[in-house]
C-alpha positions as CSV (number, residue, x, y, z in Angstrom):
1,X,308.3,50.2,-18.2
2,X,307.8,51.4,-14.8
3,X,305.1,50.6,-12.6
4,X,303.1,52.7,-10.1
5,X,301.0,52.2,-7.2
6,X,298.7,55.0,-5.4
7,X,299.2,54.4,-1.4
8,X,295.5,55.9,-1.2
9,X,293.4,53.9,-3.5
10,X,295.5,51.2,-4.4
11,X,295.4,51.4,-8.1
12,X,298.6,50.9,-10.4
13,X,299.7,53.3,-12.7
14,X,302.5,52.3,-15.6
15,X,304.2,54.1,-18.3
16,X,306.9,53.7,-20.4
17,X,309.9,55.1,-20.0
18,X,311.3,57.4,-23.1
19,X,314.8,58.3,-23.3
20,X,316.2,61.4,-23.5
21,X,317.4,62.3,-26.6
22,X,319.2,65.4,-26.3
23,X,322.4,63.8,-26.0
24,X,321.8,62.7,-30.0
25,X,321.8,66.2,-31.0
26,X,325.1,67.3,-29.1
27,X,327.0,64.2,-30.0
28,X,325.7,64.6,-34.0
29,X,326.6,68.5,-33.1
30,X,329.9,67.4,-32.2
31,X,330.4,64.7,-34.9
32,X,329.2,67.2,-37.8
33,X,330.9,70.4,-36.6
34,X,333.4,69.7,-33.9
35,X,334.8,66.9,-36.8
36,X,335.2,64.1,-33.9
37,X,335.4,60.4,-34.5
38,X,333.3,57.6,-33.5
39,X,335.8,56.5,-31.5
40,X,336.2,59.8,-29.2
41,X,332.3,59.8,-29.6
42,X,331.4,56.7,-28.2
43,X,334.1,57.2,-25.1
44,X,332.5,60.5,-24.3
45,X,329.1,59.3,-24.4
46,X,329.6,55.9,-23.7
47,X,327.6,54.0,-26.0
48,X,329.1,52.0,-29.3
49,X,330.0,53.3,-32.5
50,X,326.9,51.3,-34.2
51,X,324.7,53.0,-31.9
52,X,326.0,56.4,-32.5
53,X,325.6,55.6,-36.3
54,X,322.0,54.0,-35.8
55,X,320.8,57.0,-33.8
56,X,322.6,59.7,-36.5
57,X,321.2,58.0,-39.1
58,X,317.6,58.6,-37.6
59,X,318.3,62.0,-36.6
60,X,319.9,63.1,-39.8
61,X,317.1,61.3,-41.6
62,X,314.0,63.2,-39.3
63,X,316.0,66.7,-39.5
64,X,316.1,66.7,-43.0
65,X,320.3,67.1,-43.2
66,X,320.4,63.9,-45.1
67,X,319.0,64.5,-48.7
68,X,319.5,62.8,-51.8
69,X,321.0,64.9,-55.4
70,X,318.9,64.5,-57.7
71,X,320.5,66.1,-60.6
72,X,323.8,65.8,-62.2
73,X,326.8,65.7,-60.0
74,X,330.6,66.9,-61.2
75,X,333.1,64.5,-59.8
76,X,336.9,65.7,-59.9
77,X,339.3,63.4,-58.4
78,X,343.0,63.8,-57.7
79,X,345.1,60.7,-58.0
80,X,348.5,59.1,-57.8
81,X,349.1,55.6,-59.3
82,X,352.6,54.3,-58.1
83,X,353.6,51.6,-60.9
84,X,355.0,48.2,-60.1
């Protein structure tokens, strides 16, 4: 919160700082398309990798990219099991 003070009348003004949140949406750009890691994610921007997954989470949550399939889903895997 920052304070302010009018040098004519002497009243105080405060508001709340909001941060901006544009670097979200380039750093969720760059981890969706660009294909980087949290690790090269969180030295470029320099926050942690559980913040960059707390503020994706939200974004991908308020954008609408993360949606739930609600309907039957075909799973195919491809596996090697190496005996003993």
């Amino acid at each position: 919160m920052q304070r302010y003070q009018c040098l004519i009348c002497g009243k105080t003004f405060s508001s709340v700082r909001r941060p901006n949140k544009l670097w979200i949406e380039q750093a969720y750009k760059d981890y969706t398309v660009h294909k980087q890691t949290y690790k090269e994610l969180s030295e470029k921007y320099k926050k942690s990798h559980k913040t960059l997954r707390k503020h994706f989470d939200e974004f991908a949550a308020v954008t609408g990219e993360l949606k739930l399939i609600n309907g039957p889903v075909a799973l195919i895997l491809d596996a090697t099991f190496f005996g003993r």
